[in-house]
C-alpha positions in Angstrom: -5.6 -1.8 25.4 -2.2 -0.4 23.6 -1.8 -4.3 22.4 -5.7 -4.1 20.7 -5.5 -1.0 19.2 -1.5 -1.8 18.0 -3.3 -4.8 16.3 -6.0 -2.9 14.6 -3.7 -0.6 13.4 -1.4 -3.4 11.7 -4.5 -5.0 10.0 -6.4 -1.6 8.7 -2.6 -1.1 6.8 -2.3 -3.9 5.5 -5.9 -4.0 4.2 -4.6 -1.5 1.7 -1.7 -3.2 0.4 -3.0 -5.2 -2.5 -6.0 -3.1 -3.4 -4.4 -1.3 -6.2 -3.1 -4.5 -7.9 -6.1 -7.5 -7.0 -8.6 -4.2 -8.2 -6.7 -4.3 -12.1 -7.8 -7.1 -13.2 -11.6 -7.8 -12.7 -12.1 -4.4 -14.2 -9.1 -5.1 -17.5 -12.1 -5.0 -20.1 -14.1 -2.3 -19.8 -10.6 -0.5 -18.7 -9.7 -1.3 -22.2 -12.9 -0.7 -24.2 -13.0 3.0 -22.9 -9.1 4.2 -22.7 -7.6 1.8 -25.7 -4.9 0.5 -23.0 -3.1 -2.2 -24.7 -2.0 -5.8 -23.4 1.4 -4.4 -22.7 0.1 -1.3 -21.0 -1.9 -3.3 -18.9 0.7 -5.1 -17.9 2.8 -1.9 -16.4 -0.1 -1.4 -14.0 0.8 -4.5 -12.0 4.5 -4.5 -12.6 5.5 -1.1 -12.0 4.0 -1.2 -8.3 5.6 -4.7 -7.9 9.3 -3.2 -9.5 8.5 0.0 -6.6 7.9 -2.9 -4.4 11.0 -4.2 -4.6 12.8 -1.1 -5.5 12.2 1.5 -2.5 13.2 -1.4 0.4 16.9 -1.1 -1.0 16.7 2.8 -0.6 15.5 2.9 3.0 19.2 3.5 4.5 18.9 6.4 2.9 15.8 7.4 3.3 15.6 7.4 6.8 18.1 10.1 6.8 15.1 12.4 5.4 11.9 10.3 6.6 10.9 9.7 10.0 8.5 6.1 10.7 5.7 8.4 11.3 6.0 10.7 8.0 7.2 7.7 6.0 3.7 6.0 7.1 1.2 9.0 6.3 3.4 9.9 3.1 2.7 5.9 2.3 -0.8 5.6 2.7 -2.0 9.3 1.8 0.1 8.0 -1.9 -2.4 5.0 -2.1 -5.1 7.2 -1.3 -4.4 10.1 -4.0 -3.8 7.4 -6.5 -7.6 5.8 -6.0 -9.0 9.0 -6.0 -7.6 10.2 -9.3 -8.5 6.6 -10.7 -12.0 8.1 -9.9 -11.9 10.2 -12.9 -9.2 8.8 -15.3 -10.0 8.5 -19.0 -6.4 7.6 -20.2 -4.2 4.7 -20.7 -0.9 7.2 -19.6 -2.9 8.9 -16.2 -3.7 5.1 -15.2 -0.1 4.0 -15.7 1.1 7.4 -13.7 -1.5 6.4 -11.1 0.0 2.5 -10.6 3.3 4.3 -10.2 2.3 6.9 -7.3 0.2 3.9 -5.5 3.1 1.5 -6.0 5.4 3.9 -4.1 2.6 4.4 -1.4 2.6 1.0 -0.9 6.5 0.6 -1.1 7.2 3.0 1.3 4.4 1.3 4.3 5.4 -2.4 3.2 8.9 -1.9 3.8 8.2 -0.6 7.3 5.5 -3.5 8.4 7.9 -6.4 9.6 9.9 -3.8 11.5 6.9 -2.2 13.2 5.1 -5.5 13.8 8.7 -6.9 15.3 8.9 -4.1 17.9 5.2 -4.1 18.5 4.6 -7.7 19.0 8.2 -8.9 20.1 6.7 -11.9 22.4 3.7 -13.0 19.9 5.5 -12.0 16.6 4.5 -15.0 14.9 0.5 -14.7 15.7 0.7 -10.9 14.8 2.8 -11.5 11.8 0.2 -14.0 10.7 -2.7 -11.8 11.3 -0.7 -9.6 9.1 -0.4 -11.6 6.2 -4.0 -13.2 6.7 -5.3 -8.9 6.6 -2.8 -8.4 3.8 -4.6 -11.1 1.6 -7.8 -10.3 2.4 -7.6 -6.8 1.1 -6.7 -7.8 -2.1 -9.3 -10.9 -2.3 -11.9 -8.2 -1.2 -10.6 -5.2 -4.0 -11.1 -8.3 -6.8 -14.7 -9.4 -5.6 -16.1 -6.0 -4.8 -14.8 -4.1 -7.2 -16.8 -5.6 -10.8 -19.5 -5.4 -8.7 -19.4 -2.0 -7.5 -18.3 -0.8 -10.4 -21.4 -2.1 -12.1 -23.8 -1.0 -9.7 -22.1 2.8 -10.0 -21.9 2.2 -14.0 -18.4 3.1 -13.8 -15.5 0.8 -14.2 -13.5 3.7 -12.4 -15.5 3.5 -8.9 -14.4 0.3 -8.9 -10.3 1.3 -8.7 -11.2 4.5 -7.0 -13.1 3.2 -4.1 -9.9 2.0 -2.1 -9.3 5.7 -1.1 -11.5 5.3 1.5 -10.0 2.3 3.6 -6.7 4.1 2.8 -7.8 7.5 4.0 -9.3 5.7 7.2 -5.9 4.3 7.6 -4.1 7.8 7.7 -6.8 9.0 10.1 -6.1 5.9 12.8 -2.3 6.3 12.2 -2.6 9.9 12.9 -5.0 9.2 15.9 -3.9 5.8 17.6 -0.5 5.4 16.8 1.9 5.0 19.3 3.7 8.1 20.6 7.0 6.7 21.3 9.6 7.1 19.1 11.1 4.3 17.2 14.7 3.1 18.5 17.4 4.1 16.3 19.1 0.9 15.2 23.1 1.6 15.0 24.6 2.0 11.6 21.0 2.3 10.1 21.2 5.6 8.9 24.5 5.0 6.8 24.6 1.5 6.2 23.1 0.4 3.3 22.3 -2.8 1.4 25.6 -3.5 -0.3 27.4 -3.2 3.0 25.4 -6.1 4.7 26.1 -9.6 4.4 22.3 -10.9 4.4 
């Protein structure tokens, strides 16, 4: 039973990892047409999530001096979910570029700590759960860049369409909050003040 609902709670976060990038481009047009982004604006709503992506990993020595797993989880998704919701009512090239920013660092912050969780989770089936990962991962984003033109055309709003993906996100921080495990995670030695410079990986 812990095993099921460990897997369920590894594929409904990482359903909303891709969301706020796969949703961009489907919807780039009308985007356009009704806040004059330009090309190279719509370029920093894919690259600045990607640059937090890449960014906030190399902080977490540091971060887990202030941020437990738990808080770093809920402050992760309930970041993704804000975003979407204030892309439900955005009507500027600026607020949709500070709104990539906020859902890049949501998703920064739950990324980094997947492969960890799923390690310690799964530790004699890592590869099948680490697959199932990946496979939930990409599916969240293939399903954000089909549903979302549609949706937003059956609504009449291209913004329903990026603001939608609140609601898996919110129904993330509810099953984290709900069925996540109690125990706590086990420190790892040096974690806390070791950081990326100091390791030889």
């Amino acid at each position: 039973m812990r095993a099921a609902l460990n897997l369920l709670l590894v594929i409904l976060l990482a359903l909303n990892l891709r969301p706020i990038l796969t949703s961009i481009g489907p919807l780039l047009e009308p985007m356009r047409a009704s806040t004059g982004l330009g090309y190279q604006q719509a370029a920093l709503l894919t690259a600045l999530p990607v640059l937090c992506m890449g960014l906030v990993p190399l902080l977490q020595p540091w971060l887990r001096r202030w941020i437990s797993e738990h808080g770093g989880m809920l402050g992760g998704l309930a970041a993704i979910a804000l975003a979407c919701l204030w892309r439900l009512q955005l009507d500027s090239a600026w607020a949709l570029i500070a709104s990539a920013v906020v859902a890049g660092l949501g998703v920064a912050l739950v990324q980094g700590m997947m492969p960890g969780l799923v390690n310690r989770w799964f530790p004699a089936r890592l590869a099948g759960a680490m697959g199932l990962y990946s496979a939930a991962l990409m599916s969240g984003g293939g399903l954000a860049a089909v549903l979302g033109p549609h949706i937003s055309g059956y609504f009449g709003h291209w913004q329903v369409g990026l603001g939608l993906w609140a609601i898996p996100a919110l129904l993330a921080v509810l099953a984290w909050a709900v069925l996540r495990p109690r125990q706590q995670p086990p420190k790892l030695a040096g974690a806390a003040d070791g950081h990326w410079f100091g390791t030889r990986r």
